[in-house]
N, C-alpha and C positions, 0 to 999 in steps of 0.2 A: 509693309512693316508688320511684326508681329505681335502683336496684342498681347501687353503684360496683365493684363487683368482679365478676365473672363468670365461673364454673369450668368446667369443661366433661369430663367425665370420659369416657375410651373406651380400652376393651385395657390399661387398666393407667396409662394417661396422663393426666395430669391438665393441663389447660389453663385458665392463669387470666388473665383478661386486664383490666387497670386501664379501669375504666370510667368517665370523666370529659372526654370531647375536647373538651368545649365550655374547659375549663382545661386541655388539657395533659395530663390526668394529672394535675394536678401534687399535692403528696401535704399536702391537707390533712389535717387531724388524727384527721376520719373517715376517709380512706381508710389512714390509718398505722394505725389501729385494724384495719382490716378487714382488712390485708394481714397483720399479725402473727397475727390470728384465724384466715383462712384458711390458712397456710401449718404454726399449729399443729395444724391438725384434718387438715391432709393427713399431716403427721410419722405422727399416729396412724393413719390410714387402709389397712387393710393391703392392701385393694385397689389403692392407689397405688404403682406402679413408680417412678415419674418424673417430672417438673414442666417443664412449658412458660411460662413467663413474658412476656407480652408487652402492648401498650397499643394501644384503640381510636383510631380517628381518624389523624392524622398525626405524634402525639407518642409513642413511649414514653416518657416523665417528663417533665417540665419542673423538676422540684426540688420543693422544700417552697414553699407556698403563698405566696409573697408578701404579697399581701395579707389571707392571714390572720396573719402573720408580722407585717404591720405593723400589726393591732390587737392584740396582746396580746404580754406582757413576754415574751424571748427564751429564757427557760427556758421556757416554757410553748409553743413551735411550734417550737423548735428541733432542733437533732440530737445534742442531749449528752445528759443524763441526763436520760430522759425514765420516763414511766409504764411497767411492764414490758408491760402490754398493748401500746402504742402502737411498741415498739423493734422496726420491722420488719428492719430490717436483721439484729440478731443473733437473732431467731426464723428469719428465714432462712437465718443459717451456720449454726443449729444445727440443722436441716433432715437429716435422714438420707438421703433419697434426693435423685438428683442433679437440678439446677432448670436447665435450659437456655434461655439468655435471648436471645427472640428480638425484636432489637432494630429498631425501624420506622421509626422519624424518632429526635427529638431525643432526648437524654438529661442534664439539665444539672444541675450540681452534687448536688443531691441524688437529682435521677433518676439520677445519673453512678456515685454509692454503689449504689443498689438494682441500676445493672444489674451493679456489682461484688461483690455478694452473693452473683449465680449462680455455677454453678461453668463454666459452657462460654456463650460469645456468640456468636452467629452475626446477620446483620444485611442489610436492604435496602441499595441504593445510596443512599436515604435519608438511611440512620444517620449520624447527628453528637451528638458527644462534647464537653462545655465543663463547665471545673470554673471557676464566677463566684465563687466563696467570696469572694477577694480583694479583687471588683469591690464583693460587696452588703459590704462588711465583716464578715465573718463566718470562723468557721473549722469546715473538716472535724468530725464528730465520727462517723463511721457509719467508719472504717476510709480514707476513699479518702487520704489522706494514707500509707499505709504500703503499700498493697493496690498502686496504681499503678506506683511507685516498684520493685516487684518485679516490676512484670507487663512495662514496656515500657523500663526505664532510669531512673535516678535523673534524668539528665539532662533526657532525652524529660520525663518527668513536672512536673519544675521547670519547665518551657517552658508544659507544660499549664496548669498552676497558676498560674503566675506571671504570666500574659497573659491568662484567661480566654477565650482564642481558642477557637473550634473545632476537632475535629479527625475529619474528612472520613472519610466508612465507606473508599476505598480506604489511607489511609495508616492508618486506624483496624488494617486485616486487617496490611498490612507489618507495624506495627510489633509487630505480637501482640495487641493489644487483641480485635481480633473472630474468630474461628474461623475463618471463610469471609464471602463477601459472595452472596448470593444473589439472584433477581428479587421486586422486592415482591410480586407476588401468591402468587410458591409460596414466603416467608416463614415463616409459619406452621407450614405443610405437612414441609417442612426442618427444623425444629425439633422438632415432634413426632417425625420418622422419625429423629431423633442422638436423642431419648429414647427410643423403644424399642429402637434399637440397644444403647443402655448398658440397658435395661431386661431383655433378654433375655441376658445374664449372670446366672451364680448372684448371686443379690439380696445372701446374705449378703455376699460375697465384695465384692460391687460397693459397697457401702454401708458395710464395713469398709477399702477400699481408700479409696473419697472421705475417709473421719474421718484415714484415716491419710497422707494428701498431707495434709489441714488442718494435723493436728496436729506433724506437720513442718517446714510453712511456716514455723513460729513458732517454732521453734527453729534455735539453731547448727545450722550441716552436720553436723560432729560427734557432739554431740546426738540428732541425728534418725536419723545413720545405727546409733546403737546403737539407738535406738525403733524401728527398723525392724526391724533382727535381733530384737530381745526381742516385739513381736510376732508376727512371721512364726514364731517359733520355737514359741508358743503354739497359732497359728494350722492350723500345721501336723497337732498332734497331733491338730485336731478333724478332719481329710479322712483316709478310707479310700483305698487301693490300686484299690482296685474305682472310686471317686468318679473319682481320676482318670484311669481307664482310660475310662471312660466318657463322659466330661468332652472328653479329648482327641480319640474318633472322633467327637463332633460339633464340634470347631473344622475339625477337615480336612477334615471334610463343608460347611462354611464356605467354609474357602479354597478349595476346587475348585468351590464355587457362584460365590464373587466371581472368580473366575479365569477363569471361561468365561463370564460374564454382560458 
């Protein structure tokens, strides 16, 4: 049998790439299984720094499977309350270490959630972005209705949603959706190298910063800015003098590499 998912591990990095172009990608009910599977056994994995996320062929997603959608009742292939196995999305925010989503071609409605799962997008000239929810009559249920709306404008997002138009990898990077836009073939390559960049950070630090931007989002300004102080205040007591002494003459040994490179 052919293996819809495909991980690919090296220095820390873990690369997993949707395995289905003959479809898209697109995320039948086996591959919603096998993405919440893999990306559970990566959480645990302590040799995993970092997560590259991306899709064979010319799609990264195409959404949830259409026509497995159209044989069976809509709780059962849809994106609301599904089996906790199957709920790739939030196996993926709950992800500790950071998933960097490298985006190839399409990403549409429910691919459009999974690529908003990750924490950083980066993308070919490719990349194209369509939330169809509207069009197939259906609604959001993976987060992209509240996820969006924060990421590029309330406004921008109603546009998105509302017309199930397109939205093209260069207007994609304007408006904030995608990191960078980079050439398809060094895609990949791009991706992995902003994962070991975030990976070669103290991990604790790196892993307790990403929880603590999530668990922020989601609260008032207000809110989060005392969740920040009553962490960081925590936080603090566990780093030694020495930690940062130490700490700090490898970031300058950093900037005086990126400075003259």
């Amino acid at each position: 049998m052919t293996e819809i998912i495909h991980v690919h591990k090296q220095d820390g990095i873990a690369t997993v790439t949707l395995q289905r172009p003959e479809a898209r990608n697109a995320l039948s009910r086996a591959l919603r299984t096998a993405i919440a599977t893999t990306f559970r056994e990566l959480a645990e994995d302590e040799g995993v720094s970092a997560i590259v996320l991306t899709g064979a062929g010319k799609a990264f997603c195409a959404g949830i499977d259409l026509k497995e959608l159209g044989s069976q009742e809509p709780a059962e292939s849809g994106a609301g309350e599904l089996d906790p196995i199957e709920d790739c999305v939030r196996v993926m925010e709950a992800c500790p270490m950071p998933i960097v989503g490298a985006v190839n071609g399409h990403a549409i409605t429910g691919g459009f959630e999974l690529a908003l799962a990750c924490d950083v997008l980066i993308g070919s000239p490719e990349a194209r972005f369509a939330d169809t929810h509207a069009r197939v009559g259906i609604l959001p249920g993976w987060g992209l209705s509240q996820k969006l709306p924060r990421l590029i404008g309330i406004n921008r997002a109603k546009l998105v949603s509302l017309t199930g138009n397109f939205i093209e990898a260069e207007e994609a990077e304007r408006w904030g959706l995608l990191a960078r836009v980079v050439p398809a073939d060094g895609l990949v390559a791009a991706a992995q190298d902003l994962a070991r960049d975030m990976a070669s950070c103290v991990p604790e630090a790196m892993r307790a910063g990403k929880s603590l931007i999530d668990e922020g989002f989601a609260m008032t300004y207000g809110d989060s800015r005392k969740h920040e102080t009553r962490v960081s205040v925590e936080w603090v007591k566990t780093v030694s003098a020495n930690d940062v002494a130490t700490r700090r003459a490898g970031i300058q040994a950093r900037g005086r590499a990126q400075t003259t490179s």
